[in-house]
TINU-981869 format. One line per field, with one value per residue (C-alpha): residue in one letter; x, y, z. Coordinates in Angstrom, 3 decimals. Layout:
<sites>
resn <- A/...;
east <- X/...;
north <- Y/...;
up <- Z/...;
</sites>
This chain:
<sites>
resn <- X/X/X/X/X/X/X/X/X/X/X/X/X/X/X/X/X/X/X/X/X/X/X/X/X/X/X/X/X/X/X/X/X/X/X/X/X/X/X/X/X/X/X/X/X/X/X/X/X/X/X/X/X/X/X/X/X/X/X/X/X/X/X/X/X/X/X/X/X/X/X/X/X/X/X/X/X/X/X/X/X/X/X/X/X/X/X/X/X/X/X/X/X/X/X/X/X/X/X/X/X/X/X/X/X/X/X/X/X/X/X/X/X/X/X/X/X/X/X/X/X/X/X/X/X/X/X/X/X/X/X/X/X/X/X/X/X/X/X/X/X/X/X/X/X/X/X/X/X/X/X/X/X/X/X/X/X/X/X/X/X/X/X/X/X/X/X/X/X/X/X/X/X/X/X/X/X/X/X/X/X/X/X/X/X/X/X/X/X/X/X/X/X/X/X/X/X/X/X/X/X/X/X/X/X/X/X/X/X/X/X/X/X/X/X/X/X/X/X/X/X/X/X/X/X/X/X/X/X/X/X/X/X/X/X/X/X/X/X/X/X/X/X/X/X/X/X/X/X/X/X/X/X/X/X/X/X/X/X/X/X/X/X/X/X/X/X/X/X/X/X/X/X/X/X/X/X/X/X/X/X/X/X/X/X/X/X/X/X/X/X/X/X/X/X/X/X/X/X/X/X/X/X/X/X/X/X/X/X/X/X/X/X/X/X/X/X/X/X/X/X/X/X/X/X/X/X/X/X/X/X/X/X/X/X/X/X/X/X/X/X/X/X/X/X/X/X/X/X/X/X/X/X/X/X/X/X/X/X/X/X/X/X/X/X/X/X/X/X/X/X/X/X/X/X/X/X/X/X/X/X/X/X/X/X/X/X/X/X/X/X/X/X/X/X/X/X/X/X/X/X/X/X/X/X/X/X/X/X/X/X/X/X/X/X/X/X/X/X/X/X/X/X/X/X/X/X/X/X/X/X/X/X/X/X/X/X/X/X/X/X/X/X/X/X/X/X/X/X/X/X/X/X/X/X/X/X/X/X/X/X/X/X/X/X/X/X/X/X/X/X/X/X/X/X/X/X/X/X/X/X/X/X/X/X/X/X/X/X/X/X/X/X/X/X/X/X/X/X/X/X/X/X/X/X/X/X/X/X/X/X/X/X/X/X/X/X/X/X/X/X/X/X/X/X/X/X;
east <- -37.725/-35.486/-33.879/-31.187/-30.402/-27.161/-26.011/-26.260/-24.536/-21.256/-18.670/-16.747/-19.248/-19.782/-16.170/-16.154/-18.736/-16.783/-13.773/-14.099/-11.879/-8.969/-8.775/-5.358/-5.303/-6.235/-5.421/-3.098/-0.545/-0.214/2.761/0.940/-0.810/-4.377/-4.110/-7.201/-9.576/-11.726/-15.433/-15.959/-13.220/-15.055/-18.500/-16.750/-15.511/-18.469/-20.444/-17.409/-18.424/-22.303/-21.653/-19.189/-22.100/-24.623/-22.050/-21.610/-25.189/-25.634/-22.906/-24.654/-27.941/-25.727/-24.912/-28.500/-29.541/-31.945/-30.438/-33.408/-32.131/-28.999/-29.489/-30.944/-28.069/-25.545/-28.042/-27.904/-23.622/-23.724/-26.165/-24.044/-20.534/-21.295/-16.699/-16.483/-16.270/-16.697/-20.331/-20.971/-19.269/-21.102/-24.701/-23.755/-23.110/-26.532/-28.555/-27.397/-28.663/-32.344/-34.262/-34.958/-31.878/-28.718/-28.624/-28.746/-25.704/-24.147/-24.758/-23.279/-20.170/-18.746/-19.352/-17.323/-14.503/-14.975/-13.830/-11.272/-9.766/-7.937/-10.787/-10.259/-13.462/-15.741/-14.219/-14.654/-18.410/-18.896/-17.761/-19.881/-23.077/-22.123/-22.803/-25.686/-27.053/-25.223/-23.643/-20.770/-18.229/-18.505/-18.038/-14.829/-12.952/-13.966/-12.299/-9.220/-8.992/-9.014/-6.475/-4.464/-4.481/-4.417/-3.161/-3.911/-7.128/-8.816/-12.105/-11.870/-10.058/-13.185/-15.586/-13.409/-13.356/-16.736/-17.786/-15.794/-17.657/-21.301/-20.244/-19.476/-22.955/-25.220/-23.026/-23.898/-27.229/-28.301/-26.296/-28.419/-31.109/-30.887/-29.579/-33.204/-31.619/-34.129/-33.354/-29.319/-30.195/-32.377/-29.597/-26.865/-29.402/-30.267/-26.568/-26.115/-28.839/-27.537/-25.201/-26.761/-30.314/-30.980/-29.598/-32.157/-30.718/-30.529/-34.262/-35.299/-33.372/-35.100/-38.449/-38.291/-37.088/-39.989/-42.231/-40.955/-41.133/-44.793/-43.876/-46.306/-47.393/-43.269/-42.611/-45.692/-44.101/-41.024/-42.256/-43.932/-40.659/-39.120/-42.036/-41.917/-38.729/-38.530/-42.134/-41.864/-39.784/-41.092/-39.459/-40.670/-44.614/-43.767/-43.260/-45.643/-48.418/-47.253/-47.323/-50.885/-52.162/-51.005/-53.332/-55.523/-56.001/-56.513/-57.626/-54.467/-52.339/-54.247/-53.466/-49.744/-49.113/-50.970/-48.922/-45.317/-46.925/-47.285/-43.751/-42.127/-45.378/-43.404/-42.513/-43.750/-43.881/-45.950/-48.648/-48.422/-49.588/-51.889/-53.982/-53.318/-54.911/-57.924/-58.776/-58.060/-60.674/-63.497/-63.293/-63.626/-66.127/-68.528/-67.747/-69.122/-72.205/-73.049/-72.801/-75.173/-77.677/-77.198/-75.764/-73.586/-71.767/-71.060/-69.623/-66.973/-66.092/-65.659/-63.749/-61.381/-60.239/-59.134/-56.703/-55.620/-54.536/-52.772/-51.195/-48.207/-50.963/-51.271/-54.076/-56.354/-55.728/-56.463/-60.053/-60.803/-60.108/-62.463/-64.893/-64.942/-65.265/-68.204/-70.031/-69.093/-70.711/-73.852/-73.389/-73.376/-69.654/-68.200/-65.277/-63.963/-65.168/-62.650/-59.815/-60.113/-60.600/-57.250/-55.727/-57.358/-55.400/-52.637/-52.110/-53.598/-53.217/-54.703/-58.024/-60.610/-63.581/-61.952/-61.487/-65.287/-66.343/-64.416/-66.015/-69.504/-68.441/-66.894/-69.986/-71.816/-69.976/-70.770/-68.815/-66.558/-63.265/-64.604/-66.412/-63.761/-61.447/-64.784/-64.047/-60.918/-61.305/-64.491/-61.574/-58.752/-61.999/-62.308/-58.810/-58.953/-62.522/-63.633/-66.663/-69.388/-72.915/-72.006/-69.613/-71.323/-73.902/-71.986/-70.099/-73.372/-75.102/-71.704/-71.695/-75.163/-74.101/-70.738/-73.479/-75.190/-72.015/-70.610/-74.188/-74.840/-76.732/-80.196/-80.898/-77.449/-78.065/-81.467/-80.087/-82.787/-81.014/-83.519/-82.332/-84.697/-87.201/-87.573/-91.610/-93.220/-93.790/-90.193/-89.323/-91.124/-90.418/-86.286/-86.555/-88.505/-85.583/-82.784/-84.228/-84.824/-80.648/-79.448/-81.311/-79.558/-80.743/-80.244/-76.834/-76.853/-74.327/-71.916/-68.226/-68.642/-67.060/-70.098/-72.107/-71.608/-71.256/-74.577/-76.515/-74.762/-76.065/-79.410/-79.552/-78.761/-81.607/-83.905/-82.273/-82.898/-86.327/-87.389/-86.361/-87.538/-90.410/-91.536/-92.059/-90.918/-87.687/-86.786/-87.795/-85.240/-82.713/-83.426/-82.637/-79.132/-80.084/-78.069/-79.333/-79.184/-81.399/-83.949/-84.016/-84.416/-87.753/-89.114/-92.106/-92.603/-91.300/-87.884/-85.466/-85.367/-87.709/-87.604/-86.380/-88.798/-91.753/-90.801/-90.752/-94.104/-95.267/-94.423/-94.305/-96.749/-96.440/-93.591/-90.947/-90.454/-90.358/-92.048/-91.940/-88.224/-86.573/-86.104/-84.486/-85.168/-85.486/-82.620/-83.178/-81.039/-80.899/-78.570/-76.679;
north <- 40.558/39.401/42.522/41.650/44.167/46.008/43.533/40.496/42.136/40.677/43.134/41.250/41.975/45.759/46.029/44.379/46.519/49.477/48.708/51.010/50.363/52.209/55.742/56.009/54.363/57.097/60.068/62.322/64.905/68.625/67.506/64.310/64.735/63.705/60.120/59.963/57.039/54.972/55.119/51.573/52.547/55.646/53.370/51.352/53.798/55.315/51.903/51.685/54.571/53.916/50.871/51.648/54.622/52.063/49.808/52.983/53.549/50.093/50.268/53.283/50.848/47.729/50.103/51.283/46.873/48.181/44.674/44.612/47.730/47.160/44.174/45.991/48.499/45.496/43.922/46.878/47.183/43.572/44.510/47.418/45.580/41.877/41.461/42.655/40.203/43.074/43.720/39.982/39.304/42.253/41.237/37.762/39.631/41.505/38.267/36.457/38.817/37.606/34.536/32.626/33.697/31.646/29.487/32.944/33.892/30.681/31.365/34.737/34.247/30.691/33.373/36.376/32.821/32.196/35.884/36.387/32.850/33.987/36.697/35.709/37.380/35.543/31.760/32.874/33.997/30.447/28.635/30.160/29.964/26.502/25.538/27.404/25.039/21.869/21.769/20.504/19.167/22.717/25.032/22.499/22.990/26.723/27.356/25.540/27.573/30.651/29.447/28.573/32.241/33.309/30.966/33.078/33.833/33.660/33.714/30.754/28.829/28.966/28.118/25.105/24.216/24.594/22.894/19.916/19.615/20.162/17.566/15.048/15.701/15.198/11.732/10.999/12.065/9.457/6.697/6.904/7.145/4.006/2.271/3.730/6.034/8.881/10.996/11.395/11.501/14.238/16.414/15.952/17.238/20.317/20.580/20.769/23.250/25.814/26.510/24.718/25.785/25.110/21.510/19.566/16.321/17.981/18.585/15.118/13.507/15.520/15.052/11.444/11.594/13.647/11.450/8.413/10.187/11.837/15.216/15.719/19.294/20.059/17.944/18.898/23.124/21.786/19.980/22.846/24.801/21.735/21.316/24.937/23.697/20.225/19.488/16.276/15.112/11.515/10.903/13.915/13.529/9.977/11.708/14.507/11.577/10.071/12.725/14.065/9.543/10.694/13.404/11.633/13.572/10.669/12.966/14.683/11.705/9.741/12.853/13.294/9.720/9.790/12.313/10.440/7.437/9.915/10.328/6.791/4.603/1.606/2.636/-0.062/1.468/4.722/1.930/0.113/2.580/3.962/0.938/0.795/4.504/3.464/0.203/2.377/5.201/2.579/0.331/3.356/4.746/1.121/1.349/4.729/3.793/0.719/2.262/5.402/2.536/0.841/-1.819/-2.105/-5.579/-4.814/-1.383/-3.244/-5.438/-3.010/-0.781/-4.049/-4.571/-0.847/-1.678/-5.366/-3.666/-0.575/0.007/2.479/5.336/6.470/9.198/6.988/3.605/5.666/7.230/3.536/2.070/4.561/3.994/0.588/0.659/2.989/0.308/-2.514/-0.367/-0.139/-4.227/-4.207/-5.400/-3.078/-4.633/-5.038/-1.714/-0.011/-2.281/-0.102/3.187/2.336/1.855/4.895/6.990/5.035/6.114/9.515/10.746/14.058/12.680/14.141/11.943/8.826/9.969/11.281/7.195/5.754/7.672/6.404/2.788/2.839/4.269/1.473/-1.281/0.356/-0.302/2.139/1.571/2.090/4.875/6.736/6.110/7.535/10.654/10.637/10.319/12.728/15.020/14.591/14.994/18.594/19.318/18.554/19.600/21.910/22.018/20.816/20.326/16.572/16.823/18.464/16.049/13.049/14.170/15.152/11.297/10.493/11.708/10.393/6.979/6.976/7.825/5.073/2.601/3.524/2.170/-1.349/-2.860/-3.574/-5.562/-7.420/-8.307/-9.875/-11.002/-8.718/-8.795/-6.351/-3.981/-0.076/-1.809/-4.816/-5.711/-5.620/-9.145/-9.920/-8.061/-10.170/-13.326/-12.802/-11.291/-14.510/-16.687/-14.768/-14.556/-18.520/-18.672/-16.840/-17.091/-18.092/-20.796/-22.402/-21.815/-22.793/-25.965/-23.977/-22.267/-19.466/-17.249/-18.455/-17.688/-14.064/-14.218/-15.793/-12.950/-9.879/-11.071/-11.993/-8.261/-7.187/-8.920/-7.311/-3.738/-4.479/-5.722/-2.389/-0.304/-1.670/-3.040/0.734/3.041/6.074/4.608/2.951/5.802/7.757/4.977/4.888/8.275/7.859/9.082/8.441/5.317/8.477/10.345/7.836/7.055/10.519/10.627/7.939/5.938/1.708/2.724/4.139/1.554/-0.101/-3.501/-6.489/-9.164/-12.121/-9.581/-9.458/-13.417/-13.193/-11.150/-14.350/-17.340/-16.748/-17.735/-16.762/-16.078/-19.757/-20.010/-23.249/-24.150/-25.292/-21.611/-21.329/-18.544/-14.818/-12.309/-10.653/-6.140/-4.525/-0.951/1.885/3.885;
up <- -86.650/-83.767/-81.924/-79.543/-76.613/-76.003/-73.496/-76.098/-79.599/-79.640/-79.526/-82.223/-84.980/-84.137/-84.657/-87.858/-89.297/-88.018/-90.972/-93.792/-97.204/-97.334/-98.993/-99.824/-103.360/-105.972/-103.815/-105.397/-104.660/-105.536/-107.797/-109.173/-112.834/-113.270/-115.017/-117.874/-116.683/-119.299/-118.929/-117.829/-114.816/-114.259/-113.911/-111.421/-109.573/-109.378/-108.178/-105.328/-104.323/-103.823/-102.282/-100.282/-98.733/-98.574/-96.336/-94.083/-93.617/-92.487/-90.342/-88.187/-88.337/-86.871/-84.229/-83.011/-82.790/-85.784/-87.960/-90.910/-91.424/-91.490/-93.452/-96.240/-96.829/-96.562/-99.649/-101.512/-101.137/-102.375/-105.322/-106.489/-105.954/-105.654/-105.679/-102.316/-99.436/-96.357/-97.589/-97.386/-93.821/-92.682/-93.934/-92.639/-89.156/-89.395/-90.668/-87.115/-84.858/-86.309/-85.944/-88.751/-90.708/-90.135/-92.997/-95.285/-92.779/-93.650/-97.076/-96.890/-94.788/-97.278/-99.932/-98.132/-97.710/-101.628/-102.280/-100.054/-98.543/-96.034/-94.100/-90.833/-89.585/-92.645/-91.532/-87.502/-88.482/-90.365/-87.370/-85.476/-87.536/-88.516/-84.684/-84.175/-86.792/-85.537/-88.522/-86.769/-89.278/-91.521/-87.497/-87.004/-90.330/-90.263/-87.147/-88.183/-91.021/-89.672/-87.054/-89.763/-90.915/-86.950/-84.757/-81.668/-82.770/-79.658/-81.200/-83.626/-80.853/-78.392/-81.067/-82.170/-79.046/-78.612/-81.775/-80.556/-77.403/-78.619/-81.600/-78.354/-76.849/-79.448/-79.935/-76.464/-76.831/-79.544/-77.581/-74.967/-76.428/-77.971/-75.100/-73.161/-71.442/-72.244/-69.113/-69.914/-73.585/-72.868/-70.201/-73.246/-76.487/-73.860/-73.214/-76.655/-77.735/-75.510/-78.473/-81.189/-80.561/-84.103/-83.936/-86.079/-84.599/-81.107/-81.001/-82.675/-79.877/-77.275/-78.969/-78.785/-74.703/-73.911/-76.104/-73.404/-70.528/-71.032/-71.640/-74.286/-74.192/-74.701/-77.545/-78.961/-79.049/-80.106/-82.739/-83.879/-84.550/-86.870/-89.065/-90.199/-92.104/-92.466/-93.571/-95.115/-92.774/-91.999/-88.777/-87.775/-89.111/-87.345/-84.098/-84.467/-84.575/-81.765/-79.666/-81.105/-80.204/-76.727/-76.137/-78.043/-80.851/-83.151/-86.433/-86.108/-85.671/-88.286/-91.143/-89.646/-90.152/-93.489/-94.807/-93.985/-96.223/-98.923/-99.022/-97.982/-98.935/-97.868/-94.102/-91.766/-88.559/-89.918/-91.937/-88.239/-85.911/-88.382/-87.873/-84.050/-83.945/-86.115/-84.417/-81.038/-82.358/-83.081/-79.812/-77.411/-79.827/-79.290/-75.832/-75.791/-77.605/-75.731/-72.846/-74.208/-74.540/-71.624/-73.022/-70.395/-70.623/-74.461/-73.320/-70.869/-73.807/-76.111/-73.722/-72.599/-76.603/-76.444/-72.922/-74.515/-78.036/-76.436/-72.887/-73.808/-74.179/-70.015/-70.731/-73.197/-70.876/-67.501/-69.506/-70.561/-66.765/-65.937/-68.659/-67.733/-64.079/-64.687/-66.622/-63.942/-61.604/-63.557/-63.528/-59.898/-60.022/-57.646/-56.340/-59.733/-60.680/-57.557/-59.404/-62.600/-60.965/-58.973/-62.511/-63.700/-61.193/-61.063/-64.593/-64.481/-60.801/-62.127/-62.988/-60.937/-62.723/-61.824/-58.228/-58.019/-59.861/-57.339/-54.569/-55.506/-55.819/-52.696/-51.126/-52.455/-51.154/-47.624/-44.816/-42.276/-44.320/-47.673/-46.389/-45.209/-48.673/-50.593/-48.619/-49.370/-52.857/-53.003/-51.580/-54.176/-56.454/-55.130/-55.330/-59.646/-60.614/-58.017/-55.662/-58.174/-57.282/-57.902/-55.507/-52.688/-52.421/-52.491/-49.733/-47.792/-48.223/-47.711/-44.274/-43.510/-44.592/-42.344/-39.911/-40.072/-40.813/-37.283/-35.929/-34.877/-38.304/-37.347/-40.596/-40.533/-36.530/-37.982/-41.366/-43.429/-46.889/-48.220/-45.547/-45.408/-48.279/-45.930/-44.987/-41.166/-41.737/-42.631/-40.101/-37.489/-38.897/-38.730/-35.500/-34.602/-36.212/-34.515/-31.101/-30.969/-32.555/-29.800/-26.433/-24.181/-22.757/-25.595/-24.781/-21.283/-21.529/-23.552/-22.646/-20.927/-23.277/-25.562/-23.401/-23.440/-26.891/-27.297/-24.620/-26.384/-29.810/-28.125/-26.386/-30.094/-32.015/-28.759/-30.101/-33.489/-33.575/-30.844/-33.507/-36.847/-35.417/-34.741/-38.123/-36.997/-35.295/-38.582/-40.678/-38.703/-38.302/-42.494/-42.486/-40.550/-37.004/-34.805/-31.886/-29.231/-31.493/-32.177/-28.135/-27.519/-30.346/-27.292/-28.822/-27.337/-23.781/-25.482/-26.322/-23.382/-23.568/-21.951/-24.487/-22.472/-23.275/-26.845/-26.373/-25.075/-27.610/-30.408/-28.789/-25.479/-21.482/-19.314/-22.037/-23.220/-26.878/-27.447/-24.015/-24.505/-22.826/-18.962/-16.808/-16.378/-18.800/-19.877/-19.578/-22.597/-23.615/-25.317/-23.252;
</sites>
């Protein structure tokens, strides 16, 4: 039961329940002689009477906002003198102040109209619950009438004039819609349902705007009011299935659309997207599966049939972006991995997971820049699924590893592709290589601006080799110490070595490798 407050009962229909039949007709005078009535007049008199209490009663209910109540008097008025068109107008009165109940006002108030044409009040009450139901045609010729009984009726004139204007909106509304403007279709059906909130064409129009522009959850509780009374609708099952593939609910979109073919078995677009959602269900279900068995190169195929048969679906496209990139990453494909995470959040900037994915890839493909975006994105990860475990220690290797990426690169300076898990002896023998690349007498006849290129990266392959030539310097460097902190751990004269000794040390006498090197040694250090 819908109970309005003071403040919203419209003054109008407390007045009309206030009139009371008039009492003059069968009063008599001292002088006048009692006239014999027949018992069928006496019976009718008699039923006046009763309904004419029960009317009164609900009359004091109307008053108090108590409008069941009221309703049910009013019913049993009707019920004992179905002729009179007051007890009618007044249930009519009592049956819009509840939800639910305007087409039984409707009902009421055409009949009050049937029994007495010209009741001013009965055709100003049909107007009015006419437009509450966007029946717009039956609130227009309504308020004519009664401003052909009472033309200064200023009543009927504001809800003619009102019926007019509401009637112009929801025209507008379904031009623009199907010109695809969804935004101004959806301002004029709210325009419209401020006083025709029980518009059904109103609230399909607004349904299908918020359907475009992603407001699912919405549509979804608006829906729900129009399929309490317009069940087997198909346009509206149509609809209800879209919105249910959008947050994909396929079951629920699959039955929806199932039941509109029950009732138009030849409708196209319903026997269409029933087959999109089906072939939509199975593809992310095999990518799902092959990925479950590591099947990872069948789980990115799988996954890409799902994006190539579907891209209006935002949520299910971002999930499968991010599906995908997870299984690219499991193929080592990185780089293309971060170009379906960026989709993934393009699409869905909520999605934490895709954030956290891209985080890990990005951490992977090493380097300063991409270290700092996996921060970034193990951030906006934080910010959507809170400070998980996962989290936390991503973001703690992730700070060792921008450690490390700030440091010179031992095992790039000496081209060690195996980098921590590389041996002593490879070790050794790409120092060896490097040294010989870049000494620089080798580069004696050169610029001179390659020659300081050539004795920096010769100083650097010295560096390199003092530390991962020395197992506890490279288990710390391995462990993203900083170079300070290694020097400080000392250990082969700290990290300060002369490069010709290092020479020495490989290719023998006086720091000439193969006899072929002249000059002095070259000192190098941190600091």
């Amino acid at each position: 039961l819908f109970i309005m407050t003071s403040s919203e009962v419209n003054m109008e229909d407390v007045k009309d329940v206030e009139a009371s039949t008039e009492t003059g007709e069968g009063v008599t005078g001292p002088e006048d002689v009692e006239a014999e009535t027949s018992p069928d007049e006496t019976a009718q008199q008699e039923r006046a009477a009763k309904a004419l209490a029960f009317k009164e009663v609900g009359n004091k209910y109307f008053k108090a906002q108590q409008y069941y109540e009221a309703e049910q008097e009013y019913t049993k008025a009707i019920e004992t003198d179905p002729s009179c068109a007051a007890y009618y107008n007044n249930r009519a009165a009592a049956l819009l102040q509840q939800t639910g109940k305007t087409l039984r006002a409707i009902a009421d108030s055409k009949k009050a109209v049937e029994l007495e044409a010209n009741n001013v009040k009965a055709l100003v009450r049909l107007a009015k619950a006419a437009l509450r139901r966007g029946l717009f045609d039956d609130a227009i010729c309504a308020a004519k009438n009664a401003l052909k009984v009472s033309p200064t009726n200023s009543v009927a004139r504001e809800e003619l004039k009102e019926a007019q204007l509401t009637q112009q909106r929801c025209k507008r509304a379904k031009e623009c819609l199907a010109a695809g403007d969804t935004r101004q279709a959806q301002a004029m059906a709210e325009a419209g349902l401020r006083r025709s909130p029980e518009s059904k064409d109103l609230m399909m129009v607004k349904v299908e705007c918020m359907i475009v522009n992603d407001q699912y959850d919405h549509a979804y509780n608006l829906t729900n009011k129009l399929i309490r009374e317009y069940r087997s609708d198909v346009k509206l099952l149509y609809l209800r299935a879209q919105i249910f593939y959008h947050m994909e609910n396929f079951d629920q979109a699959i039955n929806h659309l199932q039941q509109a073919l029950m009732s138009d078995p030849d409708n196209s677009q319903c026997a269409k997207m029933i087959k999109k959602v089906r072939k939509l269900a199975r593809f992310r279900q095999a990518g799902n599966d092959a990925f479950k068995a590591r099947q990872y190169q069948k789980a990115v195929e799988e996954y890409t049939k799902g994006l190539e048969l579907d891209q209006s679906n935002k949520s299910l496209c971002s999930k499968l972006f991010c599906n995908r990139g997870t299984a690219l990453t499991k193929l080592r494909k990185n780089e293309e991995a971060i170009k379906d995470f960026d989709k993934a959040v393009e699409l869905n900037p909520d999605y934490g997971k895709a954030y956290l994915r891209r985080a890990a890839c990005l951490v992977s493909l090493g380097g300063v820049e991409n270290l700092d975006k996996a921060m970034h994105n193990y951030n906006e990860a934080e910010k959507h699924l809170g400070n998980s475990q996962e989290i936390r220690q991503g973001k703690r290797q992730l700070k060792i590893e921008l450690k490390k990426a700030k440091r010179k690169d031992y095992y790039k300076i000496l081209n060690l592709s195996n980098k921590e898990y590389s041996s002593e002896a490879e070790i050794k023998k790409a120092y060896k290589k490097s040294a010989m690349k870049w000494h620089p007498d080798k580069h004696a006849s050169k610029s001179e601006e390659e020659r300081e290129k050539a004795e920096a990266a010769f100083k650097d392959v010295g560096e390199a080799y003092a530390v991962l030539s020395d197992p506890q310097k490279k288990e710390k460097y391995d462990s993203g110490y900083s170079l300070e902190e290694i020097e400080q751990g000392g250990g082969m004269g700290g990290m300060h070595m002369d490069q010709e000794d290092l020479m020495r040390m490989f290719f023998g006498g006086g720091g000439h490798a193969h006899g072929g090197f002249g000059g002095g040694g070259v000192r190098f250090g941190f600091g």
